[in-house]
C-alpha positions in Angstrom: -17.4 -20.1 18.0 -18.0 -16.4 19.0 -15.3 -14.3 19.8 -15.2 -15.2 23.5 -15.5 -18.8 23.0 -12.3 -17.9 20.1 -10.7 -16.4 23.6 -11.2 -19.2 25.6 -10.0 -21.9 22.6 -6.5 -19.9 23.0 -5.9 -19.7 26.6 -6.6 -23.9 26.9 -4.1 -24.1 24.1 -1.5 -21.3 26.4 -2.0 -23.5 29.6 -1.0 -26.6 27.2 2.2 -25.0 25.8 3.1 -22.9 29.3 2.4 -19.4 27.5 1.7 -16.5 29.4 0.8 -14.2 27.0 -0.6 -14.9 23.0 -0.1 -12.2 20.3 -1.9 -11.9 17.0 -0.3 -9.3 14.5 -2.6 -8.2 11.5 -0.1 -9.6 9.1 0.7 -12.4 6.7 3.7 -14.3 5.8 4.6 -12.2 2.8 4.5 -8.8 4.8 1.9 -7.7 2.7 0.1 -4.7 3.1 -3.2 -6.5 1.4 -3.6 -10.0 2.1 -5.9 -13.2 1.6 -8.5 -14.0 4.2 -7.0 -16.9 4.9 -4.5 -15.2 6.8 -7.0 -13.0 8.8 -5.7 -13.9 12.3 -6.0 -11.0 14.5 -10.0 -10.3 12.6 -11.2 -14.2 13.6 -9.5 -14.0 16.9 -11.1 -10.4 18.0 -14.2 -10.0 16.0 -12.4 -6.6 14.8 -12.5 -6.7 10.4 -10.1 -3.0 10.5 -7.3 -3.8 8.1 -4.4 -3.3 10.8 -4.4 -3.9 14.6 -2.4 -6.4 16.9 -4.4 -8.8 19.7 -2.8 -9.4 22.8 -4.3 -12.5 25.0 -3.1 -13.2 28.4 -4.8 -15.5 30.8 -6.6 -12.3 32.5 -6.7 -9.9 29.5 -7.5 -9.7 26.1 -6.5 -6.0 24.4 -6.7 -5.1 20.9 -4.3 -1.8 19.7 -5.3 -0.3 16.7 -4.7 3.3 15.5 -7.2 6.4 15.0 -8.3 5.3 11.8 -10.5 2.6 13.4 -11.7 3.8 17.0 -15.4 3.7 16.0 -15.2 1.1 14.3 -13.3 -1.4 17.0 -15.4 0.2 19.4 -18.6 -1.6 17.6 -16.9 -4.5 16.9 -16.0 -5.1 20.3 -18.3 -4.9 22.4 -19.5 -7.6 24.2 -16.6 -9.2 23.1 -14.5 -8.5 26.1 -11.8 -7.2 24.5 -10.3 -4.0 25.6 -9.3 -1.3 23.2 -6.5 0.4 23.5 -6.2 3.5 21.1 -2.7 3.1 20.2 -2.6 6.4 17.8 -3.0 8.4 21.6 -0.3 9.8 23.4 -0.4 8.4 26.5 -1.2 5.2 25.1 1.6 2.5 26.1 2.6 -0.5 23.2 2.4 -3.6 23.2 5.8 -4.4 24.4 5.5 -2.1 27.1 2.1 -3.0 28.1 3.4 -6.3 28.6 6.4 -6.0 30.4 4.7 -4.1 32.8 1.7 -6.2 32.8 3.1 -9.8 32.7 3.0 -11.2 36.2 5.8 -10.3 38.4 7.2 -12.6 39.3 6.4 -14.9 36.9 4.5 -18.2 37.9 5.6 -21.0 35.4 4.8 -20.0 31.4 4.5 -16.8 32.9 7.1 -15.6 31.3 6.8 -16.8 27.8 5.0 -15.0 25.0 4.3 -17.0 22.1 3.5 -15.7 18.4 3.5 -17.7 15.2 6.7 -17.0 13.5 5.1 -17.2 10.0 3.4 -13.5 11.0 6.4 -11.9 11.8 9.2 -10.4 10.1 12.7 -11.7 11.0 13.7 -7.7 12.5 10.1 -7.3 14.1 11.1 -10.5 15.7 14.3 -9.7 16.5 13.5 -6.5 18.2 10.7 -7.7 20.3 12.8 -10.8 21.7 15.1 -7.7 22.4 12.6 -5.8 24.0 11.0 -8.2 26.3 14.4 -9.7 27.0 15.0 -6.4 29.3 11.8 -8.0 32.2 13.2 -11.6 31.8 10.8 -12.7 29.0 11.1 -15.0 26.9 9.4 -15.5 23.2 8.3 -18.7 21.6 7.8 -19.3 18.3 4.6 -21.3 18.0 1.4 -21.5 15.7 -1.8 -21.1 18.3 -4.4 -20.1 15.8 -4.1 -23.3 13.2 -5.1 -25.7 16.4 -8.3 -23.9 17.0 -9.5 -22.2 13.4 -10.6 -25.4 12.1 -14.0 -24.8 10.6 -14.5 -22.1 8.4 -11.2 -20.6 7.7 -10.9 -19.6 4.6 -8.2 -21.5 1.6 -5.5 -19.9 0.1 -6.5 -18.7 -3.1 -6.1 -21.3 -6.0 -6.5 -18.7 -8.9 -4.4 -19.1 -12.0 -0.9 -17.4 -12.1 -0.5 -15.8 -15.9 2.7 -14.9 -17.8 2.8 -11.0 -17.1 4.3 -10.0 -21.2 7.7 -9.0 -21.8 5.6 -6.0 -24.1 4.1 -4.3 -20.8 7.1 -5.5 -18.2 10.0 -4.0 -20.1 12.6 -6.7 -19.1 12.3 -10.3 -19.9 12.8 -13.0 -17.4 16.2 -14.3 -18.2 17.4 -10.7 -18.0 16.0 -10.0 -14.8 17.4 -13.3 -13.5 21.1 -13.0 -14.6 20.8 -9.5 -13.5 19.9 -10.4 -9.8 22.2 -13.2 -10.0 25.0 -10.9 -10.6 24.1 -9.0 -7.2 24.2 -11.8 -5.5 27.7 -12.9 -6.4 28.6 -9.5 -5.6 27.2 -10.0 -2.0 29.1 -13.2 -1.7 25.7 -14.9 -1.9 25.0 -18.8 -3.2 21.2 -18.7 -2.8 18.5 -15.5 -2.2 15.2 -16.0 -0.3 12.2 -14.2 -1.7 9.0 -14.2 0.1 7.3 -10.7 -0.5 4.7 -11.5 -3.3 5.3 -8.5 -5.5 9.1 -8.9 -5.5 8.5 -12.5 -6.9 5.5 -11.3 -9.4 8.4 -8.5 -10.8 11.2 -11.1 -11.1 9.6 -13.7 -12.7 7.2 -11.4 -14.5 3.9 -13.6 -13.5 1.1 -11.9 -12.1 -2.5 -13.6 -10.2 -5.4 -12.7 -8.4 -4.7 -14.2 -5.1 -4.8 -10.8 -3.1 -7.4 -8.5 -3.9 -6.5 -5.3 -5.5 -2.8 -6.9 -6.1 -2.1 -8.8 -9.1 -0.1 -11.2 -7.6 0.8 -15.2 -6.8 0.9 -16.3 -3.0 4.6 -18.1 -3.4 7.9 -17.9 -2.6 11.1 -17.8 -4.6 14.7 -19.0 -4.4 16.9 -17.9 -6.4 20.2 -19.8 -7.1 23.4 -19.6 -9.3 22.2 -22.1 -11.3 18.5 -21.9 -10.8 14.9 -20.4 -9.8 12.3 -22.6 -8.0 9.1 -21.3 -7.1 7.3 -23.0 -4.5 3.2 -22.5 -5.0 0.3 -24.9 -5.0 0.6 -26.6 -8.5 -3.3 -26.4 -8.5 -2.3 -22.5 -9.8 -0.3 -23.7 -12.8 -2.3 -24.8 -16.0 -1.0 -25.7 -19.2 -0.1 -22.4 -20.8 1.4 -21.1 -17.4 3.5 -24.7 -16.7 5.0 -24.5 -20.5 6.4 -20.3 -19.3 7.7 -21.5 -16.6 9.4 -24.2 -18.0 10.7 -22.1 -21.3 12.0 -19.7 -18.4 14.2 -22.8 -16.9 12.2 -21.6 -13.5 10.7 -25.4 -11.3 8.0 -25.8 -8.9 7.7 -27.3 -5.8 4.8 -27.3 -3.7 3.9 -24.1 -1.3 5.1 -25.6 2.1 7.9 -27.4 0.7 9.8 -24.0 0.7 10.8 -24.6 4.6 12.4 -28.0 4.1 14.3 -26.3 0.8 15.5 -23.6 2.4 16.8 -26.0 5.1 18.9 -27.7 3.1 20.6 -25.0 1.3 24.4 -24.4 1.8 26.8 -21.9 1.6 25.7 -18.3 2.0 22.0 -17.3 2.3 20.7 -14.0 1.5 17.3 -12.5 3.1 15.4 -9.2 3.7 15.0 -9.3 7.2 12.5 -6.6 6.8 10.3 -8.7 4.3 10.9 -12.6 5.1 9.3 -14.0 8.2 10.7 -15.5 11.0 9.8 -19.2 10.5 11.8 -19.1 6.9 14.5 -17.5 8.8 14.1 -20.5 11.4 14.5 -23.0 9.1 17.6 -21.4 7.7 19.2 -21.6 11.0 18.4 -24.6 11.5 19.7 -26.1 7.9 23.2 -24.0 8.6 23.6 -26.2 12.1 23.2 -28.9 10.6 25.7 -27.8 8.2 28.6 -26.6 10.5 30.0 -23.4 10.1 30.6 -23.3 6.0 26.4 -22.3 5.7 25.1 -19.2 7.1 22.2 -16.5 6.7 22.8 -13.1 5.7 20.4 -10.2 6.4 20.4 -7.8 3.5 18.6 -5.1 2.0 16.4 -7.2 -1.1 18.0 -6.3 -4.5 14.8 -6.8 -5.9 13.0 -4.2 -3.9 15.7 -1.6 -5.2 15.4 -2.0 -9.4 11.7 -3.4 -8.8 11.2 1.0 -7.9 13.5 1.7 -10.7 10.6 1.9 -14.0 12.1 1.4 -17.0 11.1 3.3 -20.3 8.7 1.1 -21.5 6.8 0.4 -17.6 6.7 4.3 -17.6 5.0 4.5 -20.9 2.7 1.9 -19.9 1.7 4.4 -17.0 1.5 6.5 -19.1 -1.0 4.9 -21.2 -2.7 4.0 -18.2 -2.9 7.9 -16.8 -4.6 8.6 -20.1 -7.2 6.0 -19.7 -7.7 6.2 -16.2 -8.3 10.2 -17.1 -10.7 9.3 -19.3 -12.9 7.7 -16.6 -12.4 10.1 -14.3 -14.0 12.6 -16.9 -16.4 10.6 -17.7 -17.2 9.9 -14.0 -17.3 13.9 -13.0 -19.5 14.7 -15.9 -22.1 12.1 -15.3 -21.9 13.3 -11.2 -22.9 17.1 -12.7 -24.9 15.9 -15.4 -27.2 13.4 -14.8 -27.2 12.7 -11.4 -27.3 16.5 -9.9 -28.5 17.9 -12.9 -31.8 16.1 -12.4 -32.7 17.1 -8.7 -35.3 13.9 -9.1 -32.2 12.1 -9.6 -32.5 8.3 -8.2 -30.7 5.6 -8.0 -32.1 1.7 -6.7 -34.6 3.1 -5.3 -32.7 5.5 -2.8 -30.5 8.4 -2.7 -27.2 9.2 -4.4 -24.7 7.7 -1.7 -21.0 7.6 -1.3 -21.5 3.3 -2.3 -23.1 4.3 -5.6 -20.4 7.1 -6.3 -17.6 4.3 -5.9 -19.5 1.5 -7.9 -20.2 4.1 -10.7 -16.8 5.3 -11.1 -15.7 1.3 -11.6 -18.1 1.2 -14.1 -16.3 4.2 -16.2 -13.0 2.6 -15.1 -14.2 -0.9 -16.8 -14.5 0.7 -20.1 -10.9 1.4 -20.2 -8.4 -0.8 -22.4 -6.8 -3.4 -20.7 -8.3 -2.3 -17.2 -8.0 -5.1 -14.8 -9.4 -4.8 -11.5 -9.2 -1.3 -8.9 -5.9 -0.6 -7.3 -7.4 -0.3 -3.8 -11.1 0.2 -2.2 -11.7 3.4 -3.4 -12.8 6.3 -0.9 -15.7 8.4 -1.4 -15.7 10.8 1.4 -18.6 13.2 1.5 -18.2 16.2 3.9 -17.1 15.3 7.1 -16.2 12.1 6.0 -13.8 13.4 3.8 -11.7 14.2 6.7 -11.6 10.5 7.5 -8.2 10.0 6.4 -8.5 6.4 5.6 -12.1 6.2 5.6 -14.1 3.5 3.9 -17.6 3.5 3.0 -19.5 0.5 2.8 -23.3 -0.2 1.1 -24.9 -0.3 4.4 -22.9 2.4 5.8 -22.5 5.4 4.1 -23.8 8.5 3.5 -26.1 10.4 1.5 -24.2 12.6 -1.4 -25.9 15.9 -1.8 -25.4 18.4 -4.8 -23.8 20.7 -2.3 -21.1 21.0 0.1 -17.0 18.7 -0.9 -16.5 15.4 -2.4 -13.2 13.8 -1.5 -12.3 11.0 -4.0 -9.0 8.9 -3.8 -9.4 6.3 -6.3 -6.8 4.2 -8.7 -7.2 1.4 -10.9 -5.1 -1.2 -11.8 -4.4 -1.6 -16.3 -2.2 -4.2 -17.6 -0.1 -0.8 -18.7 0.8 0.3 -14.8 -0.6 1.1 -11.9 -3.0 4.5 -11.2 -3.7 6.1 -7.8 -5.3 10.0 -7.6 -7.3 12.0 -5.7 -9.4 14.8 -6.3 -11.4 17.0 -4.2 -14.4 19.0 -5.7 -16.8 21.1 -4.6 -20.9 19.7 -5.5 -22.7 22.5 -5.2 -24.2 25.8 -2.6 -21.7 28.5 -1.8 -18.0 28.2 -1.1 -16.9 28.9 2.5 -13.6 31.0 2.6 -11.9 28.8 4.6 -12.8 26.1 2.2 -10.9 27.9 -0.4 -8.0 29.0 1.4 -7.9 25.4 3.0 -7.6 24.3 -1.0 -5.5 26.7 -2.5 -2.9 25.8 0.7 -3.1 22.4 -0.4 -2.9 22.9 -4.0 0.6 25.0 -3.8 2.2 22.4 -1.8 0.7 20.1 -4.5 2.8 21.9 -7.2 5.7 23.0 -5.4 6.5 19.3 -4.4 5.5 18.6 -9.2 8.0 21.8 -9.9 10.7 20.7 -7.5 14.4 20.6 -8.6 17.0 18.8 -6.5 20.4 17.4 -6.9 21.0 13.9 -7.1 21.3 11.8 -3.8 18.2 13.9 -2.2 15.7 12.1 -0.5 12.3 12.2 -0.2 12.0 13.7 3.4 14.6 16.4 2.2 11.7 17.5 0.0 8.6 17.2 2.6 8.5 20.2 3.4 8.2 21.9 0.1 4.0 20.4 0.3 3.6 21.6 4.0 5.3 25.0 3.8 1.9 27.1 2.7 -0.4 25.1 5.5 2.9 25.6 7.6 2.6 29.0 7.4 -1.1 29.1 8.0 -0.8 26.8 11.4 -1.8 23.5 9.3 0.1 20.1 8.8 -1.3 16.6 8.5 -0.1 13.4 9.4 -0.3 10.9 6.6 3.1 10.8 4.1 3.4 13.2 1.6 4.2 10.4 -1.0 4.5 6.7 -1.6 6.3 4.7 -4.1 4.1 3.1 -6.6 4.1 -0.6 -8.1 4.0 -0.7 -12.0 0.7 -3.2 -12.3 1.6 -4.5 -8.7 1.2 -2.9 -5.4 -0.4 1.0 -5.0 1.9 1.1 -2.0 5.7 0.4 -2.5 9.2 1.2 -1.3 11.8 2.1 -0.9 11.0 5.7 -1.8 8.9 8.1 0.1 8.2 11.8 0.7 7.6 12.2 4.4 8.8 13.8 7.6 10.7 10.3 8.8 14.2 10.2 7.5 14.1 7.3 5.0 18.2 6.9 3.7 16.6 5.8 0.1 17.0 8.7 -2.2 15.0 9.6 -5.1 16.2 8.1 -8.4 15.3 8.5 -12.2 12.6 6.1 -13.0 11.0 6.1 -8.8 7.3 7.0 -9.2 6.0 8.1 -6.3 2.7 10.2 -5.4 2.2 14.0 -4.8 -0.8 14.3 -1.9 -0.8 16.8 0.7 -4.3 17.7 2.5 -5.9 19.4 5.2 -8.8 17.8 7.3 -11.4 19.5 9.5 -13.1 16.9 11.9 -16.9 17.1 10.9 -16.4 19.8 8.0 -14.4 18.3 5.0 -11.3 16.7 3.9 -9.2 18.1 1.0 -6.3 16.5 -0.7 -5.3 16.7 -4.1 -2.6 13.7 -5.3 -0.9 13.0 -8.6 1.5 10.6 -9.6 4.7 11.8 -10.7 8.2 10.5 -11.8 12.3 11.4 -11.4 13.2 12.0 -14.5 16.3 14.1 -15.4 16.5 17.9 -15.0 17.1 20.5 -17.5 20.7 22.5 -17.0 20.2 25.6 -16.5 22.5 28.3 -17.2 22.6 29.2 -13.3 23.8 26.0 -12.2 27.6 26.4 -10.3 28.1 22.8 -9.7 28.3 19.7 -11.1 26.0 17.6 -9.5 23.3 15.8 -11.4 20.2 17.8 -11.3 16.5 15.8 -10.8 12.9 16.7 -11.4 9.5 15.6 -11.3 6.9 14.8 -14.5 3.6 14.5 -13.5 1.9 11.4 -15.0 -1.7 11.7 -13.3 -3.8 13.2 -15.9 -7.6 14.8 -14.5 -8.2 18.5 -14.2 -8.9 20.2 -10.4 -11.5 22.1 -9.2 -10.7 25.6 -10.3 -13.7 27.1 -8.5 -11.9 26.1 -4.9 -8.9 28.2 -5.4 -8.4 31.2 -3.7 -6.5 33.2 -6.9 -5.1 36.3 -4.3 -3.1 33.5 -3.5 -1.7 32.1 -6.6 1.7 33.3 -7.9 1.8 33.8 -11.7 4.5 31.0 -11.7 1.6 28.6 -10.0 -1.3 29.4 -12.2 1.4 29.1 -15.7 2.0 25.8 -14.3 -1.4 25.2 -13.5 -2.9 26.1 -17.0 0.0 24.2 -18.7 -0.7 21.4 -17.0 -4.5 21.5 -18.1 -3.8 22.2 -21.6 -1.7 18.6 -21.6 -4.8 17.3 -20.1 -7.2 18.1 -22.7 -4.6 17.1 -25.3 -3.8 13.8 -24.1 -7.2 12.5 -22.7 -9.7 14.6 -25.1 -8.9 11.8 -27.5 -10.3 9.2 -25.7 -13.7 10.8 -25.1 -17.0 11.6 -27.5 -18.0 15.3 -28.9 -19.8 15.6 -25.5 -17.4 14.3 -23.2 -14.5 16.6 -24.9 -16.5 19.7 -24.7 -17.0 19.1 -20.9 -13.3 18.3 -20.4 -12.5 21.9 -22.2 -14.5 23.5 -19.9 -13.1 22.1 -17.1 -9.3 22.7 -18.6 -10.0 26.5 -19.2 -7.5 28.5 -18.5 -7.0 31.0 -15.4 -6.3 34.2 -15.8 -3.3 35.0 -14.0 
């Protein structure tokens, strides 16, 4: 079926059912932020393959919302589709809830006022708040599965890759310490049985790792976890020998995938759940379980412990990312040199036939990533933004479109890899070649200060992240810049790039930073059509060093930087530099050299120590 036919397949199943209105989130049942293609909904439906947007189909109207990451985009993949795009990312642009309720017929004929969304797609609060919402115009919302009825030819399965045993050596924590430890919380809550359903929380408990999801070493499952013990429901297809014998040493049992809503049905007493992270047909079946039950059962929505000490790395993850930094460094080195080297240094540079583009940047810097120890796969699609593309926050080349690199003009790279020993994510911008505007180098510089005033920060315990925000802006502040993306994301140790509950941005987030949160250090400035520019590390809360001035007795924090790759001295503007930034800066460079250099041939080091000399201050 094409898309319209797609259309027309859902509205015959709406007049069935008495819907009035069809909504198709870009989401999974694990609220993942990466997710298997079998659980592409709201991409079959419109025609649209952007990696977030939510389809709305009414009997009249079909509307896809999306943000400014993917107007060009949608607008291609639309057309002709008859779907309308509505660019949620602009101001005057209304959301879905309130498109609807002023949209839905008024008043309603019969179905009308029904919307109807598979429950496995959304999270128990998202829910919540929209049968809150729409409750307001007299709609109702039906929980009900409209896209398994008419996707029956060519959807994809759900992964059937092998789950591994993720080592004790490279987690830190064994299993039967991380289970008594959770178990513990959940007496303390009152709790007889925990629901897990978000993918990474289950690959960190139960320390098991996969390649279901691309990018994201992890296990499509879900987990309960009881006084007296773990079952993990997954398709027994997963589990070979080797992994079957772990799980049994580990005292953990296996049920199959779907059996987890007729499980959780049948649980009593009290029943803990992240609202935020399991869906709303688990959450159903819960319900449903405790009526049966009378009042002795019920669900509790909490806060997932797991999600708090999952962010909490513990000394031997944080040597692992270190480990990782120092490889992923190495590749990064590697990658730069061969970009300067062979393919500008040779200006009859080819490659298959055709011109450097930003395709063969990204496939070349997995190849110097794939010669790292224990590298494993990329931590996301890595972006190669030349020039104006650059300022493409979220932009994402692809081998049939993308453009030509040229030894000239910036080079915006935000890359990461995933190694058995943690988790990488950087970026780096650098300039390729012809001479440097001045607003180029001021645009940099700007950048790079908020960069190391966010790495040099110092803070009292109980400070969160958007309590230190404004330390990156302040210098683009001053200058009439911001941006819009965070300032910093948590960061998975070999699990998710993306991770809470930490953050540094502007929205108040009541999670503050602890010792052993990694999150990243990237602010940037973008000029439509000119460049991008962000510079990102990784960094760490460690403890803070007293200091003689301190008056109080508070608990001081600080940041260590784990990212490891030298920046592109020849885009500061130095007029601009205090001595305290460039000490920093050349300190950090001489760790550089010293911890990477290692790693690399005669050839490689020499070009590393050229690249880590130091600035005169």
């Amino acid at each position: 079926m094409n898309v319209r036919e797609r259309i027309a397949a859902l509205r015959e199943e709406m007049r069935e059912q008495g819907i009035g209105a069809y909504i198709v989130p870009g989401n999974d049942p694990h609220a993942s932020e990466y997710m298997a293609s079998h659980w592409y909904e709201m991409q079959w439906i419109s025609g649209f393959n952007g990696e977030s947007g939510t389809v709305v189909v009414t009997m009249e109207n079909a509307l896809l919302w999306t943000d400014s990451r993917y107007y060009l985009q949608a607008g291609i993949e639309l057309e002709g589709s008859g779907i309308e795009l509505m660019r949620e990312s602009d101001v005057d642009c209304p959301s879905v809830i309130e498109w609807m309720k002023e949209s839905l017929p008024q008043p309603f004929p019969k179905g009308g006022s029904i919307i109807g969304v598979n429950p496995e797609m959304w999270s128990v609060n998202a829910f919540a708040e929209l049968r809150s919402e729409v409750a307001e115009a007299g709609i109702e919302v039906k929980s009900i599965d409209l896209i398994k009825p008419i996707w029956t030819e060519g959807r994809p399965a759900i992964p059937q890759d092998k789950l591994y045993a993720y080592a004790a050596d490279f987690a830190g924590e064994t299993v039967e310490s991380k289970l008594a430890r959770m178990r513990e919380k959940i007496a303390a809550m009152h709790g007889d049985a925990l629901i897990i359903s978000a993918l990474d929380e289950i690959a960190w408990l139960l320390n098991i790792r996969g390649n279901d999801v691309e990018y994201n070493p992890v296990v499509i499952s879900y987990c309960v976890l009881e006084g007296d013990k773990c079952t993990l429901f997954v398709d027994k297809n997963k589990i070979d020998a080797p992994a079957q014998n772990y799980l049994d040493f580990n005292n953990i049992s296996v049920q199959p995938y779907e059996a987890v809503f007729e499980y959780i049905g049948s649980l009593s007493g009290t029943i803990l759940f992240d609202g935020a992270r399991v869906n709303e047909a688990l959450y159903e079946a819960i319900n449903q379980g405790t009526k049966d039950k009378g009042q002795g059962t019920k669900a509790v929505n909490i806060k997932s412990p797991i999600l708090i000490d999952k962010a909490k790395k513990n000394a031997i993850e944080l040597e692992g990312e270190r480990i990782a930094m120092r490889q992923d460094g190495a590749a990064l080195t590697r990658f730069f040199k061969w970009l300067e080297e062979e393919a500008f240094g040779n200006s009859q540079f080819t490659m298959h036939n055709a011109q450097l583009t930003e395709w063969d940047l990204m496939e070349k810097l997995h190849e110097f990533r794939e010669m790292g120890e224990n590298f494993v796969e990329e931590s996301f699609g890595t972006i190669a933004g030349y020039q104006g593309n650059g300022a493409i926050v979220h932009y994402a080349a692809t081998k049939k479109n993308c453009a030509e690199v040229k030894p000239e003009g910036m080079l915006l790279l935000d890359s990461g890899g995933q190694y058995l020993d943690g988790t990488t994510d950087i970026t780096r911008t650098v300039w390729l070649g012809g001479r440097i505007p001045q607003q180029a180098k001021l645009d940099y510089t700007y950048v790079l200060k908020g960069h190391i005033a966010l790495a040099r920060a110092r803070f009292p315990r109980g400070t969160r992240g958007n309590q230190l925000d404004a330390l990156a802006k302040q210098y683009m502040w001053a200058a009439g810049i911001t941006f819009g993306h965070g300032t910093g994301h948590g960061v998975g140790h070999f699990l998710g790039c993306h991770e809470g509950p930490q953050n540094v941005r502007t929205d108040n987030n009541p999670t503050a930073l602890e010792v052993g949160h990694i999150i990243s250090d990237e602010p940037g400035i973008y000029r439509t059509g000119k460049w991008g520019i962000r510079t990102e590390n990784l960094i760490t809360v460690i403890p803070a060093k007293q200091t003689k001035a301190t008056t109080t007795e508070d608990e001081w924090l600080a940041f260590e930087t784990l990212t490891l790759c030298f920046y592109d001295t020849s885009l500061i503007e130095m007029s601009l530099m205090t001595e305290d930034e460039i000490d920093w800066l050349n300190a950090y460079h001489v760790r550089v050299y010293k911890e990477v250099g290692p790693l690399l041939n005669d050839e490689e080091r020499s070009y590393l120590a050229y690249k880590c000399q130091a600035l005169e201050v």
